[in-house]
C-alpha positions in Angstrom: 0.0 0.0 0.0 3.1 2.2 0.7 4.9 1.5 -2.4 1.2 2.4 -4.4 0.9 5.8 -2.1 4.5 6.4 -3.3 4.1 5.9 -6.8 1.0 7.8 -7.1 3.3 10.7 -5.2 6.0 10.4 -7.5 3.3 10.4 -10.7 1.8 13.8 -9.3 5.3 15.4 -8.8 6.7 14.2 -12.9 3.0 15.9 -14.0 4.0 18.6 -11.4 6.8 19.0 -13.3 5.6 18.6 -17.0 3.2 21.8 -16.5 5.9 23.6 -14.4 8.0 22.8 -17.3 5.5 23.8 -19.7 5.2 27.2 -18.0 8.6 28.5 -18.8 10.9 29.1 -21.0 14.8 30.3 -22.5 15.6 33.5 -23.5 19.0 34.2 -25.0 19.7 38.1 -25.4 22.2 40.6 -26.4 19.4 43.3 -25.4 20.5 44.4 -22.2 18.7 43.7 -18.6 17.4 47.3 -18.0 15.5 47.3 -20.9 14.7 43.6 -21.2 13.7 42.2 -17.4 10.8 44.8 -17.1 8.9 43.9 -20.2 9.3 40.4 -19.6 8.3 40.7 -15.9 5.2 42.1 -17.7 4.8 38.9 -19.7 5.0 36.7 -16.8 2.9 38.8 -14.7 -0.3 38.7 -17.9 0.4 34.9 -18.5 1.6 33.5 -16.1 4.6 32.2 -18.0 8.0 32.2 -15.9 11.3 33.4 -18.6 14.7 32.6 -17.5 17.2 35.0 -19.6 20.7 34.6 -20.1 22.2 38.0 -20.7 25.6 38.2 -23.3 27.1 40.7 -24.8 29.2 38.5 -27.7 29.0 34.6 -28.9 25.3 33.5 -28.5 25.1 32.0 -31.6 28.2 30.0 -30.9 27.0 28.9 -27.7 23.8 27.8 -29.1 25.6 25.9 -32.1 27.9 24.2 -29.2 24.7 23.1 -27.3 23.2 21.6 -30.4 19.5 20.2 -30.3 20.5 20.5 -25.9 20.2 23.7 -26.1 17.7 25.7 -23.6 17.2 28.3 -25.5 13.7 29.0 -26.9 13.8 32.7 -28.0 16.9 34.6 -29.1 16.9 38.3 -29.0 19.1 40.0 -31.0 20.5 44.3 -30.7 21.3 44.1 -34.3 20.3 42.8 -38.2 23.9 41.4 -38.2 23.5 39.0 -35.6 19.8 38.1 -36.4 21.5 37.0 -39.8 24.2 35.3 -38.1 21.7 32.8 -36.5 20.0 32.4 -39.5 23.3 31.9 -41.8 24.1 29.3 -39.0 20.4 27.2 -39.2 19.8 28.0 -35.7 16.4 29.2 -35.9 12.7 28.1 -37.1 10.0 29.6 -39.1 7.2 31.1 -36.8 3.3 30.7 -37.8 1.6 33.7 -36.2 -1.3 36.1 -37.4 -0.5 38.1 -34.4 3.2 38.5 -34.9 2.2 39.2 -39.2 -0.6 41.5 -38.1 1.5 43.7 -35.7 4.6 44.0 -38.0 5.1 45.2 -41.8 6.3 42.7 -44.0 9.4 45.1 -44.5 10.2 43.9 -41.4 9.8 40.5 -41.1 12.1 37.7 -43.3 9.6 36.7 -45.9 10.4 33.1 -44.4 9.1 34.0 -41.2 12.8 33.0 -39.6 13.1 36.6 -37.8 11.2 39.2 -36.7 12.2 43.2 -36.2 10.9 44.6 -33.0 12.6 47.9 -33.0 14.4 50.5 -36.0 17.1 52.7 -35.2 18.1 55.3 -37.9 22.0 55.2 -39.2 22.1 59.1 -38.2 25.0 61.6 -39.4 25.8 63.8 -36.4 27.2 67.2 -37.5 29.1 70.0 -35.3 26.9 72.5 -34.5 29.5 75.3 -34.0 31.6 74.2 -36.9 29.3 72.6 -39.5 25.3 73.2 -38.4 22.2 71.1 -39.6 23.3 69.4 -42.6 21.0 68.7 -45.7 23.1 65.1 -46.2 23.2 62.0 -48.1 25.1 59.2 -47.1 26.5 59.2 -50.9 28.2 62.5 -49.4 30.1 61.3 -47.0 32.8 60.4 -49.4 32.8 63.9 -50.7 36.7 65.4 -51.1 35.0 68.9 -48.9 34.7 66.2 -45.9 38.2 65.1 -46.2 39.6 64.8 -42.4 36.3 65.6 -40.7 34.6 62.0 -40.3 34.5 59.6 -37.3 33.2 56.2 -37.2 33.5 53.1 -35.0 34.9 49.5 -36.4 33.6 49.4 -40.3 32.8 45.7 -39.5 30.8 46.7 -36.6 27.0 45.2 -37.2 25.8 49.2 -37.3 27.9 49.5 -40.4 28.3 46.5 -41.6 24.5 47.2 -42.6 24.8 50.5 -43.5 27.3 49.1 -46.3 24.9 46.2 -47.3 22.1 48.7 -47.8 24.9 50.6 -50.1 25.3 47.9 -52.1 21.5 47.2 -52.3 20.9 50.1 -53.9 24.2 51.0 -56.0 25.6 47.6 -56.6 29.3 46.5 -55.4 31.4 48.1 -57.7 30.3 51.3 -57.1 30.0 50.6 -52.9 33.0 50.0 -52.7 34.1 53.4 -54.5 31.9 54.9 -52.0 33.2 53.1 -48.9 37.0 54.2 -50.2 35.9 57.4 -50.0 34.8 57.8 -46.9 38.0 56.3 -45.4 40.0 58.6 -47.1 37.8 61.4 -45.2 38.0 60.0 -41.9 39.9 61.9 -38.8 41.3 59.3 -37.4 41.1 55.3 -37.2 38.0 53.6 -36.7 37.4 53.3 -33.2 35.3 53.4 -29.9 31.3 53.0 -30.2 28.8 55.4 -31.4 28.9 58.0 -28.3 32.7 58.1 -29.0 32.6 59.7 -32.2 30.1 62.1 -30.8 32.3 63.2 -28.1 35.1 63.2 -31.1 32.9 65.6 -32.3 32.7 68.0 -28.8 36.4 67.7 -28.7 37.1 69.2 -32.2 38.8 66.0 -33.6 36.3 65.4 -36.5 33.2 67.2 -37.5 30.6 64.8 -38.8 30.3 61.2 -36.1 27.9 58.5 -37.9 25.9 57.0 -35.2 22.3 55.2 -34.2 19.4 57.5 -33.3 18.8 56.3 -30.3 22.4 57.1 -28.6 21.1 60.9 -28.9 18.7 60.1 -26.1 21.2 57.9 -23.6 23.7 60.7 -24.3 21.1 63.5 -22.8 20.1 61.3 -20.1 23.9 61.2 -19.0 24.9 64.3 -17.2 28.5 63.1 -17.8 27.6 63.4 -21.9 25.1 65.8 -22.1 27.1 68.4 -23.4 28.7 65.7 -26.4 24.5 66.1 -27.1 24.5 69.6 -27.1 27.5 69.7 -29.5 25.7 68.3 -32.2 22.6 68.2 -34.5 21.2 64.9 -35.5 20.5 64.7 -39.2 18.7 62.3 -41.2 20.4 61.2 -44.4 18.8 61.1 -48.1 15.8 63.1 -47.3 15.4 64.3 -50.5 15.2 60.7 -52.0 15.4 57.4 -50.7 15.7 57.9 -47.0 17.6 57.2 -44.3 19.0 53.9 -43.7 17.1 51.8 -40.8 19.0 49.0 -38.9 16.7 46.6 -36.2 17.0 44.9 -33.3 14.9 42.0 -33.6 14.2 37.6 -32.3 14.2 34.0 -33.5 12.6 30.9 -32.4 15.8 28.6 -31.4 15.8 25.7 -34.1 15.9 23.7 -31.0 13.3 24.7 -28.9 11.8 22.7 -26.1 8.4 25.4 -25.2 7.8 26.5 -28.9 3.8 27.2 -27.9 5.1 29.4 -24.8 8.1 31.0 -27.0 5.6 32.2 -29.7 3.1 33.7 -26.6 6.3 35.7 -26.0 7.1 36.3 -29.5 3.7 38.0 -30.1 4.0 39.9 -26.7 6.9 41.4 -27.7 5.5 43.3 -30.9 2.1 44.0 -28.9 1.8 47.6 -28.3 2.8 47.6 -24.2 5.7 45.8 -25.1 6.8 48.3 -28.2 5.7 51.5 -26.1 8.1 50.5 -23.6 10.9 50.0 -25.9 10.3 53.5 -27.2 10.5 54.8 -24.1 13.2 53.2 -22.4 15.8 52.7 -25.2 15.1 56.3 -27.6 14.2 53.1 -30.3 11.4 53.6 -32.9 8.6 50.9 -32.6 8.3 49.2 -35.6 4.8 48.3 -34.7 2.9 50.9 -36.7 0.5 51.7 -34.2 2.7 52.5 -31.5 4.5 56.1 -31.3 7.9 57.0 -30.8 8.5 59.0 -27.4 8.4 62.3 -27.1 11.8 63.2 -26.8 12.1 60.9 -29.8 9.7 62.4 -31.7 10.9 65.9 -30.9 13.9 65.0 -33.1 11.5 65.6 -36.2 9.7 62.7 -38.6 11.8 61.4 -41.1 11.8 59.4 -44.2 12.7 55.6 -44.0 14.7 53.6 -46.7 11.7 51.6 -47.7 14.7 49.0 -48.7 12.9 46.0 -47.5 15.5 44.5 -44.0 16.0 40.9 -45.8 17.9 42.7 -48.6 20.5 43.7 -46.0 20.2 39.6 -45.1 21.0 39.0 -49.0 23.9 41.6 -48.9 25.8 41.2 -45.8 29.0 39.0 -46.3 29.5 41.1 -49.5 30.1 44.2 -46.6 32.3 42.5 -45.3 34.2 41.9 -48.0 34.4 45.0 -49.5 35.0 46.2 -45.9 38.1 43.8 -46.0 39.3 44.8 -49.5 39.4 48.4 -48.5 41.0 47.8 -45.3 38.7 50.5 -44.0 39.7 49.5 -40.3 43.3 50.4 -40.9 
């Protein structure tokens, strides 16, 4: 009768711990805590659902390749296009079948394979000295102008931010002419490639280059910084090609792991993230522009002016991204 009593015990605790189980789930992201743990508390408080995140700056997609089909992982969030492309390039992640995701974001963002979704656009902005340049009516076709010769700043050419910023140059102009283009604008650069975006900002400030190419979105972490404010003040914020195609958009953005264990729970996420609580808080946390339609940008966001986006559809930065970084090698645009 014991050994019944204890059986039946030990059944209850395995179902126990199939619906526990089935209650959770994996998130691997380079999106940092602050911005990440208080939408997904939000999640867990509406569903329910309990999301275990492991935080990394570098090497998710290598981790997840080295775990192979035991891997935890069930959603992958990503700061970049780059890395989104680098799990797909690696067969890491799986289609997704959701009306809701479809429905909340525009097919321009969205892989028309339904292997990644965007969930925020920053703008590939060319920050100009205000004392020595002004507002600057710009193209990114300009930057590689002989008048800007000496005056530009930039992080790492291989860097994701303009790694796509090439790709989308190449979408649009083809390789040979890219590469021209991207020759050019080394030969105008102040100094070697280096430091993030907020560095070549503060370059700016400090009078070592004129013009810093940088995301949107650092505008706003930069003013909420007392220590950087006045690299903000320094500066205006223009939006390139204006007066044509627009300006190039990069995403952050998330996969369902190939390998996941809670697929059902990992799409509930999935969908949460492009609903409009969990885009109005990226907006207002992170200076990012929703890329659900119905959702605004925040006001201090906004109060930047509207803008024109490339309407360059994001999987044609997918199809155009290890020719970057070719033509980023052949140059030797780092050097």
């Amino acid at each position: 009768m014991k050994l019944l009593k204890s059986i039946a015990i030990l059944g209850l605790a395995s179902v126990a711990g199939v619906v526990n189980a089935a209650e959770s789930l994996t998130v691997y992201s380079y999106r940092q805590a602050f911005l990440i743990d208080p939408i997904l508390e939000k999640f867990t408080q509406d569903t329910g659902i309990k999301v275990d995140v492991v935080f990394s700056k570098k090497g998710i997609a290598e981790r997840i390749q080295r775990e192979g089909q035991l891997s935890p992982a069930d959603v992958v969030l990503t700061s970049d296009f780059s890395r989104l492309m680098e799990l797909v390039e690696k067969d890491l992640v799986a289609p997704v079948s959701s009306d809701v995701i479809n429905g909340n974001i525009p097919a321009q963002y969205r892989a028309p394979d339904n292997t990644w979704y965007a969930l925020t656009q920053r703008v590939r902005n060319v920050y100009s000295s205000r004392d020595r340049l002004g507002k600057l009516d710009i193209n990114y076709e300009d930057l590689a102008a002989p008048k800007y010769k000496g005056k530009i700043c930039t992080r790492s050419g291989k860097h994701p931010y303009n790694a796509a910023l090439v790709a989308s140059m190449i979408a649009h102009h083809g390789e040979a002419e890219a590469k021209t283009w991207l020759q050019g604008v080394k030969d105008n650069l102040a100094r070697k490639p280096q430091g993030n975006d907020r560095a070549q900002v503060k370059a700016v400030k400090e009078g070592l280059c004129d013009i810093a190419i940088g995301n949107s979105y650092y505008l706003g972490k930069m003013l909420a910084d007392p220590k950087q404010v006045s690299w903000a003040e320094s500066v205006f914020l223009n939006f390139p090609n204006q007066a044509n195609r627009g300006s190039h958009v990069n995403v952050s953005g998330m996969v369902l792991a190939k390998h996941s264990k809670n697929k059902d729970n990992a799409i509930k996420l999935m969908e949460f993230l492009t609903s409009n609580v969990a885009q109005q808080a990226y907006a207002e946390v992170n200076y990012e522009y929703p890329v659900n339609p119905s959702v605004k940008p925040s006001k201090l966001v906004a109060s930047w002016g509207e803008f024109k986006a490339d309407a360059l559809p994001i999987h044609k930065l997918a199809e155009n991204h290890q020719a970057a970084i070719k033509l980023l090698d052949e140059v030797k645009f780092d050097l």
